[in-house]
N, C-alpha and C positions, 0 to 999 in steps of 0.2 A: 233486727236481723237483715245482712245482706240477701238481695234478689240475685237471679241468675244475669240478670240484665245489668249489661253495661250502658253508661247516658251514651255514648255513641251506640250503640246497637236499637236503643229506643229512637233515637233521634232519626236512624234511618230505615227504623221500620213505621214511624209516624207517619202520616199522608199529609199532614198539616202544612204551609210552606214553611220552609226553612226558616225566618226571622221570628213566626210564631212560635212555632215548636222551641227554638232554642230559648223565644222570651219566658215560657212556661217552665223550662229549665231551669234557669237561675231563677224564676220565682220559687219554686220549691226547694231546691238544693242549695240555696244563696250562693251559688258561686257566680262570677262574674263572665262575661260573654268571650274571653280567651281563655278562663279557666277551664268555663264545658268540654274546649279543642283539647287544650293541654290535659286534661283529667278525663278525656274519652270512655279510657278503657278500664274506670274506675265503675265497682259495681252499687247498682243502685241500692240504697234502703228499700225494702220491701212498702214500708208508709209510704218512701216518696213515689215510688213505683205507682202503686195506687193510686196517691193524689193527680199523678200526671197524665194516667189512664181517664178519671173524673175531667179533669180539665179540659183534656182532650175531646171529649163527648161532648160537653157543654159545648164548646166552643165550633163544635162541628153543627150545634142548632143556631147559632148565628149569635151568640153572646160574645162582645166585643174582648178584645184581651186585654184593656185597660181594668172592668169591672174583672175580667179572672186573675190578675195576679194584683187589684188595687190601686193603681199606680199609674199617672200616664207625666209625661216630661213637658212642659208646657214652657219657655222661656229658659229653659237651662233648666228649672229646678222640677225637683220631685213632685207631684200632687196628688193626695191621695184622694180617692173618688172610687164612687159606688152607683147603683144605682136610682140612688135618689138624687142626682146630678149629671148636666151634661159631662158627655166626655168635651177635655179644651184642645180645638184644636188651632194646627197651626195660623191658618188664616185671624184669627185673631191676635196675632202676636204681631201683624201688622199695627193696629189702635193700639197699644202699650208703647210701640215702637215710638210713633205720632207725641202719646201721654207725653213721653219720658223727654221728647224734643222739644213740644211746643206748650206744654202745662205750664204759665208764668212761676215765677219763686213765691214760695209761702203760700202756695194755693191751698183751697180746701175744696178736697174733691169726692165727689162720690161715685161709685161704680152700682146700678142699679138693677139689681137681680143676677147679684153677683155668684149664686152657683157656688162650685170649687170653693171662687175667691181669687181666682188665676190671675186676675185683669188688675184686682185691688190688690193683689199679694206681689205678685211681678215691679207693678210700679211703685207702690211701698218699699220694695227692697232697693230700687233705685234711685228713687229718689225721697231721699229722706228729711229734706227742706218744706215738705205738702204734710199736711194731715188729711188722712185717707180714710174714709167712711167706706162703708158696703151696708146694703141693703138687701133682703131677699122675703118673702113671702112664705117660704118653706123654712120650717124650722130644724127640718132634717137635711135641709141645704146648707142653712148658716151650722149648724152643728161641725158638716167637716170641713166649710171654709174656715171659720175658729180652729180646729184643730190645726188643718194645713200652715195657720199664720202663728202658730204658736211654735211648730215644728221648723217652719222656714225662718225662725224670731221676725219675722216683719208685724210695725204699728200699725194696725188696722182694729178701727173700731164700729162692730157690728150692732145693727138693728132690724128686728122684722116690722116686715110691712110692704101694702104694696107698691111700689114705687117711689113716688116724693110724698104720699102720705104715710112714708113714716117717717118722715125729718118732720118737724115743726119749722110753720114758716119761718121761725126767726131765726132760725139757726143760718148761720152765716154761708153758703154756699160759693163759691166761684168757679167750679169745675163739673159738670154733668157727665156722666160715661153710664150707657148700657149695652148690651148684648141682647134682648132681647127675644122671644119667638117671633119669628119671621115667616116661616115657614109656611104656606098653603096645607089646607088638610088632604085637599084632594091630590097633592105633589105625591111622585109617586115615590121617592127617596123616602118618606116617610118610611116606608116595609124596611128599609136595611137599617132604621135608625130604632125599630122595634122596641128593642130591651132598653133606650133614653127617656126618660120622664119626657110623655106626651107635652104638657102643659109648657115644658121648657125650649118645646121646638116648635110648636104653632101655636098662633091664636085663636084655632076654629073656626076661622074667617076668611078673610082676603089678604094674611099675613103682614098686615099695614097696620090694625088695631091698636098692640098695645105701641110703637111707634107715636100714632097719635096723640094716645094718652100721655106717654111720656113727653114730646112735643108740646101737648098743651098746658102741662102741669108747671113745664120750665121755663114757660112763657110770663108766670106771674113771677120771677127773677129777671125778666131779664135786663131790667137798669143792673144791676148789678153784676150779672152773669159775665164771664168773661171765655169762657167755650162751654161748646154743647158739641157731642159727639155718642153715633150712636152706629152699630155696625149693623148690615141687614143682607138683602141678598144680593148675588151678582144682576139681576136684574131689575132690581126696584131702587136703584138711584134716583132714577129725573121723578119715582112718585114720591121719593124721602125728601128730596130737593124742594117739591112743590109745597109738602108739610110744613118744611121748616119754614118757608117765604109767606104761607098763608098764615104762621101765627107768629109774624113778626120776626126771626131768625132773617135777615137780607144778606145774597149772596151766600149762602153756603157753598160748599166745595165736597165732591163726591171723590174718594181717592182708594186707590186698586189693594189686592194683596197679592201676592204673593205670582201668583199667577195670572199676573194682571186684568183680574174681575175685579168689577165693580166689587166693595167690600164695607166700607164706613163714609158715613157723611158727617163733616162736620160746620159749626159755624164758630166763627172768632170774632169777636166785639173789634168792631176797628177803634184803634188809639184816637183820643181825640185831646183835643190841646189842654182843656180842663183836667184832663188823665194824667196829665204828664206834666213835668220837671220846664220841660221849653217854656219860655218866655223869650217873647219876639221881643225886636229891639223898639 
């Protein structure tokens, strides 16, 4: 049964801003974001009515609108996500950008505490010359990165565990990618990231932790390794930097996102003559 309410008359009796409210709109009513304008004066379902009254409440206690309507855009594509997963946001589309340029052909790569699956699903769908691994420790993480990769059809093949103890060492590796928690506990950003799995935004610590770990796990690769890349925070470059030189990574390069923070540091195995095709004369 129709409500007395028109989606425009909700829309501006909402306090919510403007780009929320209209995103909670097409979440419930599936119309698209010129439909709401053009179908204004269209009255609402009484269910949707409701749901959007719920929504609305929620989201006024500080629950993101990725987790209320499922759904956040990360690289172009759709990603469904909940709360047992970071929201992906933009600054990491910077390292996929990186992946997608500078990942040699026929790589095998792994993205390590992969969440979503945004970083592994993103570059899978672009570059379909790599076989792409993902890794996560939460099995209710890799649950909707699986589903997310089955929905975007990108080759991504999933394993739990923490970090590189879940590959076996013999598995062939040439590409390292994580994301990481970074984050300080005592940061105070924390409070607005509330309703995000704790465990997937800090370490408990000095935000450098699992960095380390990862760092020194991909240290017993690296005759073979041929990048390592891991993203952290605008201000812990020159400590990411020191990581990677004290276990062997020489020269890494610390490189911005979006808004020109510090963002990801990577290292690249330099070519050497043995590596390659040259032969001097």
């Amino acid at each position: 049964m129709r409500s007395k309410i028109t989606i425009e008359q909700w829309l501006n009796e909402s306090t919510l801003p403007l780009p929320e409210k209209r995103a909670l709109v097409c979440h419930v009513t599936k119309l698209s974001q010129v439909q709401t304008i053009t179908h204004g004066d269209q009255r609402l379902w009484k269910k949707d009515l409701q749901r959007l009254n719920e929504l609305e409440a929620e989201r006024k206690t500080g629950m993101p609108i990725p987790y209320l309507t499922g759904e956040q855009e990360f690289f172009s594509h759709p990603f469904k996500v909940n709360p047992d997963v970071m929201i992906p946001r933009p600054d990491t589309e910077c390292l996929v950008e990186w992946m997608i340029e500078n990942v040699p052909e026929d790589s095998t790569v792994i993205d390590l505490g992969t969440g979503s699956g945004c970083i592994a699903i993103s570059f899978a769908l672009e570059r379909d010359d790599c076989e792409m691994l993902a890794t996560d420790i939460s099995p209710e993480a890799l649950a909707i990165a699986a589903k997310n990769a089955k929905t975007l059809g990108a080759k991504v093949k999933f394993g739990q565990g923490s970090w590189l103890d879940a590959v076996p060492f013999e598995r062939k590796l040439d590409v390292i990618v994580a994301n990481p928690p970074y984050i300080e506990p005592k940061d105070e950003h924390l409070q607005a990231l509330r309703f995000e799995p704790l465990d997937a935004l800090t370490d408990h610590n000095d935000g450098l932790d699992c960095i380390r770990t990862i760092v020194k796990q991909a240290q017993s690769r690296i005759l073979t390794l041929k990048a390592l890349a891991i993203e952290h925070g605008w201000d812990q470059g020159a400590a990411v930097r020191t990581i990677f030189t004290e276990n062997g990574f020489a020269m890494p390069t610390t490189l911005q996102d979006y808004a020109g923070n510090d963002r990801f540091t990577i290292w690249q195995r330099l070519l050497r003559f043995e590596d390659s095709d040259f032969e001097p004369d």
